[in-house]
C-alpha positions as CSV (number, residue, x, y, z in Angstrom):
1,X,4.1,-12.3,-8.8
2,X,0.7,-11.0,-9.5
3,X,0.2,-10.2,-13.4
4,X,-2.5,-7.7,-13.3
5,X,-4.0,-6.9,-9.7
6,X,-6.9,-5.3,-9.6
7,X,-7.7,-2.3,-6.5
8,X,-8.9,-5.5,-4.4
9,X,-5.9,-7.0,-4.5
10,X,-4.1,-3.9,-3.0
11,X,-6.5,-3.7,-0.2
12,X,-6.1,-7.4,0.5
13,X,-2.3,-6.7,0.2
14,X,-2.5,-4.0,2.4
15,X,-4.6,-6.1,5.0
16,X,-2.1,-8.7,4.8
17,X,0.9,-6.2,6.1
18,X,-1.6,-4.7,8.7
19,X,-2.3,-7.7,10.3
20,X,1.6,-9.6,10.3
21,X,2.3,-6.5,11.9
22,X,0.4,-6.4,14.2
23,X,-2.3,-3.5,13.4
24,X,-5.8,-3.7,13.7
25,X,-7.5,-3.6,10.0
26,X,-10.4,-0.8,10.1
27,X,-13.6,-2.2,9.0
28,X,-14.2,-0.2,5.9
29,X,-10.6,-0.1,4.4
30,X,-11.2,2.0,1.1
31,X,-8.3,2.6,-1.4
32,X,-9.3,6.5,0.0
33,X,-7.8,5.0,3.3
34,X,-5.0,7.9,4.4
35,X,-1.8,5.7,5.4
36,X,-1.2,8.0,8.6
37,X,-5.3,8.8,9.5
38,X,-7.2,6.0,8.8
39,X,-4.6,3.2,8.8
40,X,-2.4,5.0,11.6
41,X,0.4,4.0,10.1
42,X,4.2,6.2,10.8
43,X,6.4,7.0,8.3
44,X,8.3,3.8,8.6
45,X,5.4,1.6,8.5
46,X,4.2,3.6,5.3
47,X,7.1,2.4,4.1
48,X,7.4,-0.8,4.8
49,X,3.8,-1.1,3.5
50,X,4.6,-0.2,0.5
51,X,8.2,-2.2,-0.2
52,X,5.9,-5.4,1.1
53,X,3.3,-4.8,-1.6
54,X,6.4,-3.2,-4.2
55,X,8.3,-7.2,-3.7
56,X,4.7,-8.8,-4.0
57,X,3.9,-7.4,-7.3
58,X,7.3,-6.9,-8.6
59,X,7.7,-3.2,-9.0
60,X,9.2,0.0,-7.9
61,X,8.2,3.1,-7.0
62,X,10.9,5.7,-7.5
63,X,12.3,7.6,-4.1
64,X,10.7,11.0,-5.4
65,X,7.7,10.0,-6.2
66,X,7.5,7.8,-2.9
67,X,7.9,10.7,-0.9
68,X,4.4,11.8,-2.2
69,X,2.2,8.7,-1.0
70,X,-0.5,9.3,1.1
71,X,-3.3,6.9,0.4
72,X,-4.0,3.1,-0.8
73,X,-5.1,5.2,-4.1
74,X,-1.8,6.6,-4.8
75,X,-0.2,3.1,-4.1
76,X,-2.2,1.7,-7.3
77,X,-1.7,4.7,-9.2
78,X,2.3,3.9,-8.9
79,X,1.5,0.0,-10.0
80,X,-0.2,1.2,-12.9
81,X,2.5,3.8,-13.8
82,X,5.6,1.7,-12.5
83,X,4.4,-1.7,-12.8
């Protein structure tokens, strides 16, 4: 586990799950970085995004507030809040 991971580590994170599953990274991944637009990632794979980087830095997002994540951004706003 990661003790305090700064927006870098998110994007690598993020860069991580894009590329084991087979997605191509776009060149200038920004926290800004819409999950469905930029990253063209489904619902599922929004998901699955952010259980991989939930188990990696030990943390959980609630259901509710899940439902609401649109963008790397709002992924690091939950570590901070949840974390």
């Amino acid at each position: 586990m990661i003790d305090d991971p700064t927006k870098d580590e998110i994007l690598r994170l993020a860069e991580d799950y894009l590329g084991e599953n087979g997605y191509l990274t776009p060149p200038n991944i920004t926290l800004k970085s819409g999950l469905a637009e930029e990253l063209e990632l489904d619902s599922l794979d929004s998901v699955g995004l952010l259980t991989y980087i939930e188990d990696t830095l030990g943390f959980t997002v609630p259901a509710e507030e899940a439902r609401g994540i649109r963008t790397l951004q709002d992924i690091y706003n939950c570590y901070k809040e949840y974390a």
